[in-house]
N, C-alpha and C positions, 0 to 999 in steps of 0.2 A: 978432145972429147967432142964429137960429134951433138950431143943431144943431152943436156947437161938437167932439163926439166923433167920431172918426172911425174905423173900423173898416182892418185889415189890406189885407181887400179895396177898399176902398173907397180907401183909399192906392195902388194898383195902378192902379185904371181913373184915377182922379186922374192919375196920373204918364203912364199912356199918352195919355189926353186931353190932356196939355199938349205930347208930340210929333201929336197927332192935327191940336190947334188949336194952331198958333205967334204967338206974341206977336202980330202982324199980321193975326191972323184977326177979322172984323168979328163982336160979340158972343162973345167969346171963354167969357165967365166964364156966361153964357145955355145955350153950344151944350154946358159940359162939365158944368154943374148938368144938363142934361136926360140925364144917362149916369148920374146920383146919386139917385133918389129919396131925399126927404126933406131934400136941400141944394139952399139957394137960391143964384142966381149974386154974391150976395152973401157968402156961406160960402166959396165956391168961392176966389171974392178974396183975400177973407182970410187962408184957408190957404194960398195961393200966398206971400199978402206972409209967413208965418210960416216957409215953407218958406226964401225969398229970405232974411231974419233970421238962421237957424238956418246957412243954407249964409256965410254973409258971417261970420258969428261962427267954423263952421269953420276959414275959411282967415283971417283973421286969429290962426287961434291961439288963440283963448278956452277954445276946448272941447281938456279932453285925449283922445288919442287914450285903447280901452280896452283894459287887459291883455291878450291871449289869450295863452294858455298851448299851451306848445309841445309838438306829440302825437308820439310816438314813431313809427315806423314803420311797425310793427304798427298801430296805429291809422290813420294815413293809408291802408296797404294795405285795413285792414275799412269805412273811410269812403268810400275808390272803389269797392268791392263792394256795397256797401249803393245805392250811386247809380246804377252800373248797374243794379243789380235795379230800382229802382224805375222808371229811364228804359226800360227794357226792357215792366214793366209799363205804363207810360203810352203806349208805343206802341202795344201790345194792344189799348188801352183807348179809344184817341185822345187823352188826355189829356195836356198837359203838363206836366211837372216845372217848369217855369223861370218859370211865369205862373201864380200862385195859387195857388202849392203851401199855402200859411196854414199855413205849417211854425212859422212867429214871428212876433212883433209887433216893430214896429219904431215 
């Protein structure tokens, strides 16, 4: 495997590419390297079976779930204001909030 790092964004088109091409799609792991410069559809493989791994060890339970800490109300109210404003600006903008935002790494 050539390129084993994956970037935020690069995890997004990854994840739309695999409702783009569904399991039954002829060159699957070909048609979604070519949405990736610099990953080969062998990477592509890869990360799917890493993905498949990580979600199978999920719901078996291996992984714990992680703390979040409980926000008052005052905070939920300033965290739906803050979302509006910004979904307001990306209307402006054309841009969306819910695809790419590269707010965090996951």
């Amino acid at each position: 495997m050539a390129n084993v790092n994956w970037s935020w964004d690069e995890n997004k088109i990854f994840e739309n590419a695999l409702t783009l091409y569904p399991e039954d799609a002829e060159n699957r792991w070909e048609l979604i390297a070519e949405l990736l410069p610099g990953k080969t559809a062998q990477d592509v493989k890869a990360h799917y079976q890493k993905l498949i791994q990580d979600l199978e060890a999920i719901e078996a339970g291996l992984v714990p779930l992680p703390a979040y800490r409980e926000f008052s109300e005052e905070e939920k109210a300033e965290g739906k204001r803050k979302l509006a404003e910004k979904q307001e600006a990306a209307n402006s903008t054309g841009f969306s909030t819910t695809e790419g935002s590269g707010g965090g790494k996951q």
